[in-house]
MARDO-880634 format. One record per residue: x, y negated, z negated of N, C-alpha, C, CB in turn; residue in three letters. Coordinates in steps of 0.1 Angstrom, whole numbers, padded with zeros to 4 digits, always signed. Last residue first. Glycine has a CB too. Layout:
! MARDO-880634
XYZXYZXYZXYZAla;...
! end
This chain:
! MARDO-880634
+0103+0082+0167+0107+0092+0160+0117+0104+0171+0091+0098+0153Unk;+0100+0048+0160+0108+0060+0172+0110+0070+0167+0122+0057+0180Unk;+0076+0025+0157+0084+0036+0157+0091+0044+0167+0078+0043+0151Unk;+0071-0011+0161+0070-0001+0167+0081+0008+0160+0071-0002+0180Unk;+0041-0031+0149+0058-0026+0144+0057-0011+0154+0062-0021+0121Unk;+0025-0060+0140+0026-0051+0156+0042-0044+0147+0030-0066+0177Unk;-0002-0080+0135+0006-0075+0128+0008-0059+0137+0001-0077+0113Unk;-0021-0111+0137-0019-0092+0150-0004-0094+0137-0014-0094+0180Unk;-0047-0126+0126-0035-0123+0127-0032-0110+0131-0030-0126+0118Unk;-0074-0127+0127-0072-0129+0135-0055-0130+0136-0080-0138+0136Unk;-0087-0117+0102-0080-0128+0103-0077-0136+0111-0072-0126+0100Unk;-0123-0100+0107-0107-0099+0110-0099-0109+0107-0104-0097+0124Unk;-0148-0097+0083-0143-0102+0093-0128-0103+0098-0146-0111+0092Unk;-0161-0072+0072-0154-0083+0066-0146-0083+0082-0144-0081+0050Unk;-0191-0057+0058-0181-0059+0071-0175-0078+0071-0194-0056+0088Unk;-0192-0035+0032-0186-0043+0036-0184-0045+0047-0179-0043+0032Unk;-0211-0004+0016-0202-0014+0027-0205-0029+0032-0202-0006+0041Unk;-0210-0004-0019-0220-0008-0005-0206-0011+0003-0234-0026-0006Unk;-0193+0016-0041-0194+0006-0034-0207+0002-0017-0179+0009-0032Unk;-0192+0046-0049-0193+0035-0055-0195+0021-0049-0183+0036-0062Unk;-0185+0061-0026-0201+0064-0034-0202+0054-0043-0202+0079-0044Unk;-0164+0047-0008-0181+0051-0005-0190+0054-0017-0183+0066+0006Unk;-0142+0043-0012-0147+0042-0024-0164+0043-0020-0142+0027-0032Unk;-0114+0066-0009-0122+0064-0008-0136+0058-0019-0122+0074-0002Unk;-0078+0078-0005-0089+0074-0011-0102+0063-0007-0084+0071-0022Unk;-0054+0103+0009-0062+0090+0010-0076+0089+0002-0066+0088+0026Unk;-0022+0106+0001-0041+0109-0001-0043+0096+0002-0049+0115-0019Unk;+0003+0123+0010+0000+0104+0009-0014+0111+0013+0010+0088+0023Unk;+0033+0141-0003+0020+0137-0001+0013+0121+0000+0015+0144-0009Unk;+0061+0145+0003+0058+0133-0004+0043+0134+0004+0070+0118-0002Unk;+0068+0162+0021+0072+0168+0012+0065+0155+0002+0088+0173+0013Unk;+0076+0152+0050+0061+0153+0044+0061+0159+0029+0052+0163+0054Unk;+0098+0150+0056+0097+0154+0059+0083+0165+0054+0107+0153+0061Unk;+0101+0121+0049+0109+0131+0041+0101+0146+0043+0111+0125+0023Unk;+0089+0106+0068+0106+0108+0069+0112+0114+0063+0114+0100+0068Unk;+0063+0111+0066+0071+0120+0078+0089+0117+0074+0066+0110+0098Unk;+0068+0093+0042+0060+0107+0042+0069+0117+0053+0042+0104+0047Unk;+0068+0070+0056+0081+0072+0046+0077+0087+0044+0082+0062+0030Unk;+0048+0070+0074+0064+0068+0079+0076+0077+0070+0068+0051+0076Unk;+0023+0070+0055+0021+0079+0062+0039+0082+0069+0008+0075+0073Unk;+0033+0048+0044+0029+0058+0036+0031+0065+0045+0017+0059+0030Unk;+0027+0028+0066+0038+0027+0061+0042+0035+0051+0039+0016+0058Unk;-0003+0029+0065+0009+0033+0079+0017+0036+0070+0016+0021+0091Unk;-0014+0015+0050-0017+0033+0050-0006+0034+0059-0033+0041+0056Unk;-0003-0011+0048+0005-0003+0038-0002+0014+0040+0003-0010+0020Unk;-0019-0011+0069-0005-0014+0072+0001-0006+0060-0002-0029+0073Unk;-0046-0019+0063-0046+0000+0063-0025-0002+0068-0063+0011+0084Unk;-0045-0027+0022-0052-0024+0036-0042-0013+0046-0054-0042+0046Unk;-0050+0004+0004-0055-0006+0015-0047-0018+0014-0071-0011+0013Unk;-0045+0022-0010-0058+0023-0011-0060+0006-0003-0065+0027-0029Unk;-0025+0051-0011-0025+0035-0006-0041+0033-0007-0019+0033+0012Unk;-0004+0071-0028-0021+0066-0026-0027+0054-0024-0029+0068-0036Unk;+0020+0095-0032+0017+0084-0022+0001+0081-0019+0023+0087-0009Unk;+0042+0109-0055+0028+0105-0043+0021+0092-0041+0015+0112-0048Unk;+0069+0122-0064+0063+0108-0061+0051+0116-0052+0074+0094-0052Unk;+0082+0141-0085+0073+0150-0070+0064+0133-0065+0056+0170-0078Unk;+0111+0134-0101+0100+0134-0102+0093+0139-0084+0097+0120-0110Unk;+0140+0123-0102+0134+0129-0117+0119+0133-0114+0136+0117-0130Unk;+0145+0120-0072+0158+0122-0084+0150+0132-0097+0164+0103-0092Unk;+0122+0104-0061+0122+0121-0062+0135+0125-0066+0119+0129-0049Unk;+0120+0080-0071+0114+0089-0078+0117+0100-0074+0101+0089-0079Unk;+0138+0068-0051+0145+0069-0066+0135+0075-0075+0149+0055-0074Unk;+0125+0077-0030+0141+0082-0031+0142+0080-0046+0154+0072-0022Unk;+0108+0060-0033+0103+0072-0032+0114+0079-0035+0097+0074-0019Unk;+0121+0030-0030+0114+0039-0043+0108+0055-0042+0100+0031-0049Unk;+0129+0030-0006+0139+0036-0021+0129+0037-0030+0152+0024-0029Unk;+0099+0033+0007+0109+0043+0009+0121+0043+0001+0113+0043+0022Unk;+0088+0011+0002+0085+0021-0003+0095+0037+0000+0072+0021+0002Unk;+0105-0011+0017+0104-0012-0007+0099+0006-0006+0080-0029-0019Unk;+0104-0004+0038+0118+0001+0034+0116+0003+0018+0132-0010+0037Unk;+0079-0008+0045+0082+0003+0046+0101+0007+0039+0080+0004+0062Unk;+0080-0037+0037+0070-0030+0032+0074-0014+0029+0058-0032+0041Unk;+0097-0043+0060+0100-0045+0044+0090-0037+0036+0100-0060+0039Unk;+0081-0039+0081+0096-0032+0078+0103-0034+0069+0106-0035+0087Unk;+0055-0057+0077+0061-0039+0076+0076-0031+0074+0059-0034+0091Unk;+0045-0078+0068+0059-0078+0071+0057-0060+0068+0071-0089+0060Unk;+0023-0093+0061+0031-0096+0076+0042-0089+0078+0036-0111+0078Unk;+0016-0085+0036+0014-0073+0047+0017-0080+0060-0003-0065+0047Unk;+0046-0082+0015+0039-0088+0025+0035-0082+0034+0044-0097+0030Unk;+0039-0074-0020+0042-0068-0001+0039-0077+0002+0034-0056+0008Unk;+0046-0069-0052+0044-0073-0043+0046-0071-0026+0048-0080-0049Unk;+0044-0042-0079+0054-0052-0070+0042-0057-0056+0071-0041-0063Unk;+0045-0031-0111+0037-0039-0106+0048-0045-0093+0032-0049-0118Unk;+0058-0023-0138+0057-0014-0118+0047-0018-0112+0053+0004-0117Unk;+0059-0048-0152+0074-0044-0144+0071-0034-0130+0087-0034-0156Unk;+0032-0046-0164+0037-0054-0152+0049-0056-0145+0036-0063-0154Unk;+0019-0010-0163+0033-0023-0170+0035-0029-0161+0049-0018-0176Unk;-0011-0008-0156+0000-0003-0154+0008-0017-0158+0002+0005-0139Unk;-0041-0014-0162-0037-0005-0167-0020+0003-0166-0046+0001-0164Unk;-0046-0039-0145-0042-0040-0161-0040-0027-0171-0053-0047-0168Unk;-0050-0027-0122-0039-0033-0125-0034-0033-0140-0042-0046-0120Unk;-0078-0013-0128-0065-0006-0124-0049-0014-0127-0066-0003-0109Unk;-0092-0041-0134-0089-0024-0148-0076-0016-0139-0109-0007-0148Unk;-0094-0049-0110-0086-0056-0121-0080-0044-0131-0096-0068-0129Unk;-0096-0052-0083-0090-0039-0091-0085-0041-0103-0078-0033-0085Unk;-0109-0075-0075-0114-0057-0075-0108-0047-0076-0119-0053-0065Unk;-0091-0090-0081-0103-0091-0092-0115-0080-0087-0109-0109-0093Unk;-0070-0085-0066-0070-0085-0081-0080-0084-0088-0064-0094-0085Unk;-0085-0091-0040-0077-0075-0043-0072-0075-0061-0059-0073-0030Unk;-0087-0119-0047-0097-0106-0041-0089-0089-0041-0101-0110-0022Unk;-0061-0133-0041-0071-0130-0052-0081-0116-0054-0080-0140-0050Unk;-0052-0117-0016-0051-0115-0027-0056-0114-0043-0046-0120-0024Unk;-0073-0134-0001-0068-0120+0002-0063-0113-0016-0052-0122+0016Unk;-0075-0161-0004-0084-0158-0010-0080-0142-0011-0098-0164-0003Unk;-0055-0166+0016-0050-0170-0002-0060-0156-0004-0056-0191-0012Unk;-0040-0155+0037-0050-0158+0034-0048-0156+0021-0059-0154+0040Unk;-0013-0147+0041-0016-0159+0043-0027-0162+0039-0016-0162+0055Unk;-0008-0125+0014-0013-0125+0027-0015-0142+0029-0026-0115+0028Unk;+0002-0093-0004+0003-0110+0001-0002-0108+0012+0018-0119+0004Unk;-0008-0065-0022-0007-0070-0008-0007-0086-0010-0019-0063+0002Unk;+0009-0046-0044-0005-0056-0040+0003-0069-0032-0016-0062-0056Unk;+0015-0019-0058+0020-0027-0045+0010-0036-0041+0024-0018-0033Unk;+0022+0003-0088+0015-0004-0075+0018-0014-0069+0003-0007-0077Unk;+0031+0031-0105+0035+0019-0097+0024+0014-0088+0048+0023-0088Unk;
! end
């Protein structure tokens, strides 16, 4: 399954498809779904039934590879099953030059209560 991020900024998206293109085109466009990263508490609920409806037949893991709202929202659904649902984090330092990409300037704010 993968989750690729919307965003007001057009160009956002594009850009997350055409630097993951081989990964995308390697999974069935049915477990292909969409996020809005304005929107956490939807973000956090899509991933939490699906985590529920893989751990019926299966051990789900969790590998957000950005941006970092959907790493939150991994790390939530994780603590809420009481970490039993690993969430790795990946890294593309040896392949990639860094990048300093400029902020949107959009504040994206969700508070927990545990």
């Amino acid at each position: 399954m993968c989750f690729i991020p919307e965003s007001r900024v057009r160009d956002f998206e594009l850009d997350v498809r055409e630097n993951n293109e081989t990964l995308i085109e390697s999974i069935l466009p049915k477990n292909v779904f969409k996020y809005n990263v304005s929107d956490p508490v939807n973000t956090y609920l899509d991933i939490k039934l699906l985590v529920q409806t893989l751990s019926e037949f299966s051990r789900p893991l969790l590998i957000p590879l950005g941006p970092k709202i959907l790493s939150a929202m991994c790390v939530l659904v994780a603590e809420e099953f009481s970490y039993e649902v690993p969430v790795w984090r990946v890294s593309s330092e040896h392949t990639e030059l860094p990048v300093d990409r400029a902020a949107t300037g959009e504040e994206i704010t969700f508070t927990v209560s545990l």
